[in-house]
N, C-alpha and C positions, 0 to 999 in steps of 0.2 A: 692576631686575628682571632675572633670569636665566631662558634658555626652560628648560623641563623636556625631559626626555629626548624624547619626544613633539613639543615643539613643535618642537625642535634640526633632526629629523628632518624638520619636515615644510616648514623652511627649506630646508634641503638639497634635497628632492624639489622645490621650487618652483624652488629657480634652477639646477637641474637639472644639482647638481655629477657631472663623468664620475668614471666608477670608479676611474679611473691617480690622482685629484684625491683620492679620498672616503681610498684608501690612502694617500697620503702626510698627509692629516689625522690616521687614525687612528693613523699612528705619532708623525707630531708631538704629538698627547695623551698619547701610554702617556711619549714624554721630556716632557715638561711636567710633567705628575704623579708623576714620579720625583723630577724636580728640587723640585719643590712640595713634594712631600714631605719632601726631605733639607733642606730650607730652613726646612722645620715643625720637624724633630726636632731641628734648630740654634739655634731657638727665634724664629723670624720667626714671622712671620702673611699667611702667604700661602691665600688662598680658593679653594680645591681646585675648588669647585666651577665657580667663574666661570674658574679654568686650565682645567680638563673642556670646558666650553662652548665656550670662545674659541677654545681650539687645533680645536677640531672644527669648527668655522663658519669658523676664517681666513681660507680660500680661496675663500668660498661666490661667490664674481662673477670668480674668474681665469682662467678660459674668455671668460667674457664682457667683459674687457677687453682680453684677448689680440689685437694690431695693431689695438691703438684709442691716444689720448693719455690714456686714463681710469686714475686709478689704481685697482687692484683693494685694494686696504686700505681705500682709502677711501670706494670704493664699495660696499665691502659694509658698513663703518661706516653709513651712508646707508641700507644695507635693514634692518640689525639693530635703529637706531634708528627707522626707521619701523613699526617691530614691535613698538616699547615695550622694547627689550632694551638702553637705556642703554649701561649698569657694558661690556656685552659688546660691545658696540661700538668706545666708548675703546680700549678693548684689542685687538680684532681691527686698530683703524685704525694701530696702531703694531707688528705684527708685522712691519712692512719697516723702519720707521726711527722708534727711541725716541724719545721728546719729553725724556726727562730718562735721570742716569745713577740714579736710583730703583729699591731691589731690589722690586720689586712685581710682580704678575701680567704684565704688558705686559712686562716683563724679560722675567721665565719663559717667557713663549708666544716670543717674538720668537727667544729662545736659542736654543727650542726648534725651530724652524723653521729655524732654521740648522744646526741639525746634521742634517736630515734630507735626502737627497737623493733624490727619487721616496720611497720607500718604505722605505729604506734609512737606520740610524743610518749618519753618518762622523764622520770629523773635518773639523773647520772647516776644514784646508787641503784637504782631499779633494774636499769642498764649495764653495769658492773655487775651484779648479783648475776645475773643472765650470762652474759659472758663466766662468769668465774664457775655456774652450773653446766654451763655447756664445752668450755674449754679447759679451765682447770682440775686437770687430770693428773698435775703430781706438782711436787712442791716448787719446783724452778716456772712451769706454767703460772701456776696460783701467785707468786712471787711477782712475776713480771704482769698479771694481770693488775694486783693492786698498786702499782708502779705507776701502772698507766693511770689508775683510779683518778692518783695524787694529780700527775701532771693535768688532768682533765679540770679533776678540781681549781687547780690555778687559772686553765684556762678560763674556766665559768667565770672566776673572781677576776680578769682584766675584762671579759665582755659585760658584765653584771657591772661594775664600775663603769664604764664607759658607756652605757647605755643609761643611767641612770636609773637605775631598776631593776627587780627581781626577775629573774630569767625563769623560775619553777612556775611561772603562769603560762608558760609554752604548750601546757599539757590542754590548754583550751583548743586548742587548732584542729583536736582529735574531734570536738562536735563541728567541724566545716566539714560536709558530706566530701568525699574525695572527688576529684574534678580528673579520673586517668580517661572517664568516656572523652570530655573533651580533646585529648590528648593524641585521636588517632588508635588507640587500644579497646 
């Protein structure tokens, strides 16, 4: 099952995602569902809808892990599922580190959320730089940050492939006026 628009929201209001969180959700959706979409028109089968959902919920507990040992993917896995929202779950729990190199939804949101920084499309080096100024604090952190660099990289390289097309023009999405008044906020 997948929540409806209504239920999405009223996840959100309960674990009382802040504003700075709710915007970089809803940009991480508008790149989800671009890429979803270039991924449809290349002839995949990617479920737009459960991309919709998952990129808007990713975050829904990363305040509430924040200077805890709790991972927030996985913890919000654990509330999505206890809400009956399965399919949406899986997927939110692998938006920090894939389970496989599979092009599927959990790809797409995960990608997606890498190229997003606060509110902002970049490029994944732009986004790395950021993370590695604000988390790389000693050499085993900085280590695993460009780790992750790498595998992001590959990631872009099977979506960029499969989409037939440069994935670095994402950064247009930043001139669509943000659409969060629509949204009930």
């Amino acid at each position: 099952m997948i929540p409806s628009y209504d239920e999405a929201w009223r996840i959100i209001e309960a674990c009382r995602m802040p504003d700075h969180v709710l915007r970089h959700s809803l940009m991480v959706r508008r790149v989800a569902l671009v890429i979803g979409s270039r991924l449809n028109t290349s002839g995949h089968e990617i479920d737009l809808y459960l991309v919709d959902r998952a990129s808007l919920l990713h975050d829904i507990c990363k305040m509430e892990c924040i200077g805890t040992l709790k991972d927030h993917a996985l913890t919000a896995k654990e509330v999505l599922c206890a809400e009956g929202f399965h399919r949406v779950g899986e997927v939110v729990a692998q938006h920090v580190r894939l389970n496989s190199y599979d092009l599927d939804e959990a790809m797409v949101v995960n990608y997606a959320d890498k190229r997003v920084m606060h509110d902002r499309v970049v490029s994944l080096t732009r986004r790395f730089l950021d993370l590695m100024e604000r988390y790389g604090t000693d050499d085993l952190r900085r280590e695993r940050i460009l780790m992750h660099h790498q595998t992001c990289l590959h990631i872009q390289e099977i979506i960029a492939k499969n989409c037939n097309g440069d994935l670095e023009g994402m950064e247009t999405l930043n001139l669509i006026p943000c659409d969060q008044t629509f949204y009930g906020r």
